[in-house]
C-alpha positions in Angstrom: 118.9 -32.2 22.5 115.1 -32.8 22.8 113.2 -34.9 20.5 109.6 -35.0 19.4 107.6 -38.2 19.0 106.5 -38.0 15.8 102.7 -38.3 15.6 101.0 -41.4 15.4 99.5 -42.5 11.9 96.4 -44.3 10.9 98.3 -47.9 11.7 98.2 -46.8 15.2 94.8 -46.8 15.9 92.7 -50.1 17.0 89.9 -50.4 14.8 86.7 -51.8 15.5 84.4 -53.5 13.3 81.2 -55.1 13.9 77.8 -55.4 11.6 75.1 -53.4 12.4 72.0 -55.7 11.1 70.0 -52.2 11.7 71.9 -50.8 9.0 72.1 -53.8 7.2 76.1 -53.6 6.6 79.5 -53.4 8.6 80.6 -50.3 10.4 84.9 -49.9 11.4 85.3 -47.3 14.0 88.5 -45.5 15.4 87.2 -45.3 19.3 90.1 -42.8 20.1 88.9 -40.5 17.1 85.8 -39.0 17.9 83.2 -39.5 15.5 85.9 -41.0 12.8 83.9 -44.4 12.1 82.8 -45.9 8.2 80.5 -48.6 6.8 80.2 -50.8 4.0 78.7 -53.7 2.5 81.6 -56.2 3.8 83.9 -55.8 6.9 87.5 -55.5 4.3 86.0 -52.6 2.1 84.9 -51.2 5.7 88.2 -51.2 7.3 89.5 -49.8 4.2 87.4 -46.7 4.1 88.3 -46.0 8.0 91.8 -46.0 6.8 90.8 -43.2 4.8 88.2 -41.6 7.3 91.6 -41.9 10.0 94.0 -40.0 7.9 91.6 -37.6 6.8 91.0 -37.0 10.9 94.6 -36.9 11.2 95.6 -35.1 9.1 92.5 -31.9 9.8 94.1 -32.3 13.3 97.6 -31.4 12.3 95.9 -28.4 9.7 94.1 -26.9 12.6 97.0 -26.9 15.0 95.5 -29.7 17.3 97.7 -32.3 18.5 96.5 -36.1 17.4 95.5 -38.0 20.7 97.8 -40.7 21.8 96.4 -44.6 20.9 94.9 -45.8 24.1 95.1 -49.7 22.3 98.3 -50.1 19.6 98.2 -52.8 17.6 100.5 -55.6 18.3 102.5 -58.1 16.0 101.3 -61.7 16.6 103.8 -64.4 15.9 106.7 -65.8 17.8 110.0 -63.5 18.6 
């Protein structure tokens, strides 16, 4: 019997946030989503709209029959084992 992977969700996708002083506020990007990026005034309300902006990517991927690209970067648990 063959399984499927099942498709990765927002939580596995590194996010990347950094202030844009041109802008004048913080900007959270998905790199392996193309063009799937948000800003805001602090770096938590940022981060918070790329959750949105990620699912919303994933989830026009799954609509239009295009399969989700694999996290290059998963996040990892910290602490001791």
């Amino acid at each position: 019997m063959t399984t499927t992977a099942p498709a990765p969700s927002a939580r596995d996708y590194l996010f990347e946030v950094f202030y844009s002083p041109e802008d004048d506020c913080y900007v959270a990007n998905a790199p392996d989503l193309t063009y799937c990026s948000a800003v805001a005034a602090t770096p938590e309300e940022a981060v918070k709209e790329l959750r949105i902006a990620v699912r919303a990517w994933l989830d026009a991927a799954a609509q239009s029959g295009r399969q989700a690209p694999e996290p290059m970067f998963r996040p990892q648990a910290s602490g001791a084992a």
